[in-house]
N, C-alpha and C positions, 0 to 999 in steps of 0.2 A: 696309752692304756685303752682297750678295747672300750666302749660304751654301752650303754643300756640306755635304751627309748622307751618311753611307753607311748602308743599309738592307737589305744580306746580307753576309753573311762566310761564307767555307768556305773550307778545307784537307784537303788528300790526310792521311793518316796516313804520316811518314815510311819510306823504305827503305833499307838498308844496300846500299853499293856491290854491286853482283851481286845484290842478298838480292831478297827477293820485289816488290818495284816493278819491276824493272829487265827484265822483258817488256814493260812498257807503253812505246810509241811514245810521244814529250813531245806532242806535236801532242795523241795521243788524251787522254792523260795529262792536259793542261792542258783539253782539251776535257770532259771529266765536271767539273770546276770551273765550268766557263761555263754548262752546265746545270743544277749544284746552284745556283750564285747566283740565276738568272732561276724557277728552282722554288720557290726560299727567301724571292725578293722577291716572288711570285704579278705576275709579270709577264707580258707580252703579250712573246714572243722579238722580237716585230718593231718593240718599242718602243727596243728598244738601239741608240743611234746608233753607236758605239765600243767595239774594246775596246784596249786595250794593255795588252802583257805582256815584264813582263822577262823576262831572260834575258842570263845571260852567255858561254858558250859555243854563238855562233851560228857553228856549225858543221855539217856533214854533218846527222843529223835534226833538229837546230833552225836548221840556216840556212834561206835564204828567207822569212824573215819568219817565225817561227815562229810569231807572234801571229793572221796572217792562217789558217793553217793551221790552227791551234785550231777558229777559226772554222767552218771550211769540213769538220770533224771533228765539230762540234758538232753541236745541232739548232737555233741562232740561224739566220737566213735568209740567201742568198748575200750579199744587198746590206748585210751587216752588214761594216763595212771594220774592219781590225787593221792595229798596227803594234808592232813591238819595240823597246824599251827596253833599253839598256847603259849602267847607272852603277855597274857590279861588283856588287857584294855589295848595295848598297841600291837593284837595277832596278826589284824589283817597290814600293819606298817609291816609290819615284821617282815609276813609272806611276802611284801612288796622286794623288802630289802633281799629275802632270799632267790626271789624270780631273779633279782637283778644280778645279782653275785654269779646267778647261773648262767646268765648267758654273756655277763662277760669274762667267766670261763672259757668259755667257746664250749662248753660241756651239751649244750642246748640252743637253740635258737629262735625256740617261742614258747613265754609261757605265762598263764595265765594267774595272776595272783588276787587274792580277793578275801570277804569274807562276811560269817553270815550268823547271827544270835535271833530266835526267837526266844524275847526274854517274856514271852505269854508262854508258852508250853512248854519250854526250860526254865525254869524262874530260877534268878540268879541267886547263885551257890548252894545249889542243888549236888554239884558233886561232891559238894564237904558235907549240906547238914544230912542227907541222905543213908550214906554209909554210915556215918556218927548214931545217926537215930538208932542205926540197925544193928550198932556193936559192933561196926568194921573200923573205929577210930577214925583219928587226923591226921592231916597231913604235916601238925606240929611234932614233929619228931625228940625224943629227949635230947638231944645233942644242941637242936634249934633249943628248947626250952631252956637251956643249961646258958647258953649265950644271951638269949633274952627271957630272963626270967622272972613272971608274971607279969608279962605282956602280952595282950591280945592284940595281934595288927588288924589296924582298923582306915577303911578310906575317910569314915567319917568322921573320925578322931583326927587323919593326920589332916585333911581340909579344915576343921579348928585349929589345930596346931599352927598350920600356915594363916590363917588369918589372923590370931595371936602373934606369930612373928613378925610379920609384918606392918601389924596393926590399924588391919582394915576393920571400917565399923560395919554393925547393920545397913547403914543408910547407902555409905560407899558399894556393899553388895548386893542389897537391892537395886541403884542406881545401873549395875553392871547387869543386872537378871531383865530390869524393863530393857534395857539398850537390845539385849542379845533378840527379844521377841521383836521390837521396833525393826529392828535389821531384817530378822527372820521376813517379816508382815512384805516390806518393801521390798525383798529381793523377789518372795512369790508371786506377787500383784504386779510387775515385772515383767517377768518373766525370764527371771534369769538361772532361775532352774530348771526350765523347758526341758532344754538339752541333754543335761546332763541324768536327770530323771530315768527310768525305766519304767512305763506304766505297766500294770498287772491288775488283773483283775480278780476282784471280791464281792462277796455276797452281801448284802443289804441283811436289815434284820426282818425285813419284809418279802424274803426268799427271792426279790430283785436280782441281779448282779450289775456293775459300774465298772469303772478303770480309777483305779486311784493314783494318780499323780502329783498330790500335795501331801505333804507333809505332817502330819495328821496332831501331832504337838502343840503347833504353832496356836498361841492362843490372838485369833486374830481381834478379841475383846480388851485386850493387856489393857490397865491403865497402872497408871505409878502407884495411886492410892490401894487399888489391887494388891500390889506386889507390896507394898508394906505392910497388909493387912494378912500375909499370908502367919502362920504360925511357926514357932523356931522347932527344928530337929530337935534340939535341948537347953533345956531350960537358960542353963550358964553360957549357952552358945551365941552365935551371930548368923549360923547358916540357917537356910530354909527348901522347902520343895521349890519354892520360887527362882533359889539362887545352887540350886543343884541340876546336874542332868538329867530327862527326863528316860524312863524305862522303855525300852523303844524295842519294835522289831523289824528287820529289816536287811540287804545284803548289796552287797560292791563289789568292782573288783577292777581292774587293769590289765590292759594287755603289754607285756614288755617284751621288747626284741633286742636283738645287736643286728652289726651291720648285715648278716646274712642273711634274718630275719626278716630286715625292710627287703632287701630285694628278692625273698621268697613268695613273698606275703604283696608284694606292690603297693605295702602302706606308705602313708604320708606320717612319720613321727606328730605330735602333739608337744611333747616335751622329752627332753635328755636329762637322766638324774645326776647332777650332780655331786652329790656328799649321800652317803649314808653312813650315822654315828647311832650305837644303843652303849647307853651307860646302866650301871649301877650305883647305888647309892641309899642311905638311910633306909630303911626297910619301915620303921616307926614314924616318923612324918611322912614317909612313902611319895607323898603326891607332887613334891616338889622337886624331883631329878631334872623336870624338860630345864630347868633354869640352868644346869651347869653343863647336861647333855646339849645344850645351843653353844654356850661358848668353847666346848671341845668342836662341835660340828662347825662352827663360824670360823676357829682357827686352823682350822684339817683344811676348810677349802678356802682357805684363801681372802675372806670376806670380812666384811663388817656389820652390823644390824641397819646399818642404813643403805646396803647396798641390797639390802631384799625389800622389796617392792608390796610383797603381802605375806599374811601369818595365817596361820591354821592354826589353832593353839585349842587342844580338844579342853570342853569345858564342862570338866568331871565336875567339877565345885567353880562358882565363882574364885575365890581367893585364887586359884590353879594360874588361870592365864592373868589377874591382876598381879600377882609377887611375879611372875614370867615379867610381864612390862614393865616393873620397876627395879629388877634384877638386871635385866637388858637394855633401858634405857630407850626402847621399841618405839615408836609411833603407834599410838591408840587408834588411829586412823584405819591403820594398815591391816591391824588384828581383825578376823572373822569377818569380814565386810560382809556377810550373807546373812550374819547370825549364828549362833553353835548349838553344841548339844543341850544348855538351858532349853531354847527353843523347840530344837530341830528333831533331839534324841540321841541318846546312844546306844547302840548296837552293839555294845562290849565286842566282841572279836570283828563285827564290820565295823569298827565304824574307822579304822587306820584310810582304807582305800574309800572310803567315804568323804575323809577329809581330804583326801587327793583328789577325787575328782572332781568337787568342789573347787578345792586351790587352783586347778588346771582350767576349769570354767571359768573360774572369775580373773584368772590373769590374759584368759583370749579375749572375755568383755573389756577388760579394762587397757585391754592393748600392755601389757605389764609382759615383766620379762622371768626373774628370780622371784622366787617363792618359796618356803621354810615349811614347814609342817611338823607337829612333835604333838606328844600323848603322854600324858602319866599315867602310870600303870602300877600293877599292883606288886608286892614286894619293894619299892622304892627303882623302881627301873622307869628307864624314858628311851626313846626313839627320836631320833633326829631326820628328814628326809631334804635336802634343795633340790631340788627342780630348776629347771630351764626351760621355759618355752620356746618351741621353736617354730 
């Protein structure tokens, strides 16, 4: 069977809602990613047939194609075409999964997949309450209503759900929200997101400007007594801001080839993807598909959970990747070594090739081979990704 490589990785360094990303237009924003991949791959800009970029809130500055406007933001050439991706929270896995399907069509032979939410100037689910406000209705259609009737889907009802299932306490997901920022603290002080980083530059509130390169989430203050001091989403709940994803703005992306690709381009692969799996499932607990999406993708390619080496496991809610490792039996070791989006943020539509690039840095630090990656997403859908370094 033909292959798919990816041979650059980059990511913005995370922003807090308002915080110092949140100047940057998504378009330009996603656009310094498309020219750190094609700098990173020592490619020829006019060698990119494609790009596509998730994105979930295609609205006001990411509607019209946001992926196209990257483009045409970037220094790639006019006649490079883009297109956007919506599969919620795993768009930019997604785009990955679709670059890669492309070129080992042989349909293409280089193409850039990525993705990009300012969720400061887009604030999330803008495209639902918006139109609603305005008397243009929802996207609950009577058909949807008639199947699930007097249900409202909710991420934050189905992350109670799953921690109800489960039967993780407050303290078990606090203990998992300090760890995520602990992780976060020591992989930056490190330096093990150097690399993989994309600095950009932003304005100070002192009309200054600097290069941000760290992560801007990261609370490097955390203590335990903190995080259990934070206050609950709902009253009858277990979750908290502490032990949820942080609102983040920020953009990714990868570069994939097949074989024609590498020797167009005179790259050096990074990694070859192994498996790509996207399920469906529960639409109402929603948050819990990556658990059954890994054991489709683990027996598609051939594996076992202890034959992957490290985990990306996006971390919408705490409960998400805790029911993940005890559904799969995982090493706790192996999950997030860097820290997640508790910490780090998420990007709704970046944050797929976020977690990739990521996963791909830390398996070259860690000299490691196989590595997994999965997202829960909205609807009750997951994304599955293996990797190979090579």
């Amino acid at each position: 069977m033909p292959e798919a490589y990816i041979v650059a990785a980059a990511r913005t360094a995370g922003g807090r809602k308002g915080g110092r990303v949140s100047g940057w237009h998504p378009a330009d924003l996603a656009a310094e990613v498309l020219n750190a991949l094609v700098e990173r791959a020592g490619a020829d800009p006019d060698a990119v047939e494609d790009v596509i970029l998730g994105c979930v809130g295609q609205a006001g500055e990411q509607a019209c194609n946001v992926a196209r406007n990257a483009v045409l933001a970037s220094k790639l050439p006019e006649h490079v075409p883009g297109t956007s991706v919506d599969r919620q929270c795993g768009s930019s896995q997604q785009a990955l999964h679709f670059a890669a399907a492309t070129v080992m069509s042989g349909a293409m032979d280089v193409v850039i997949a990525g993705g990009v939410e300012s969720m400061s100037r887009v604030p999330m689910g803008l495209p639902i309450t918006l139109p609603a406000k305005n008397g243009f209705g929802t996207y609950m259609s009577p058909q949807m209503q008639a199947r699930y009737p007097g249900i409202m889907f909710s991420q934050f009802a189905g992350a109670e759900m799953i921690a109800k299932k489960y039967g993780f306490t407050r303290e078990q997901l606090d203990d998992f929200g300090f760890e995520s920022q602990r992780k976060a603290i020591a992989a930056t002080q490190s330096g093990a997101f150097k690399d993989e980083i994309v600095p950009i530059e932003v304005k100070l509130p002192d009309g200054s400007t600097e290069m941000h390169s760290v992560d801007e989430g990261i609370r490097f203050d955390v203590t335990r007594e903190g995080v259990a001091g934070v206050k609950l989403l709902s009253e009858d709940g277990v979750i908290t801001a502490a032990t949820s994803s942080q609102i983040c703005d920020g953009a990714s992306g990868v570069m994939v080839v097949n074989e024609a690709g590498l020797k167009r381009l005179g790259a050096q692969p990074m990694a070859r993807i192994r498996s790509m799996t996207v399920t469906g499932g529960d639409p109402v607990i929603m948050l819990e598909e990556p658990l059954f999406a890994t054991d489709k993708a683990l027996k598609r390619a051939g594996l076992t959970i202890e034959d992957i080496d490290l985990y990306e496991v996006n971390e919408a809610f705490a409960p998400v990747p805790m029911a993940w490792l005890k559904h799969t039996g995982a090493d706790p070791s192996k999950l997030n070594v860097h820290g997640g989006a508790i910490a780090l943020g998420h990007p709704l539509g970046g944050s797929g090739t976020k977690l990739m690039t990521t996963l791909l840095y830390a398996l070259k630090a860690k000299d490691k081979t196989i590595g997994l990656q999965t997202m829960c997403e909205g609807g009750g859908l997951a994304n599955v990704t293996i990797v190979e370094r090579l």
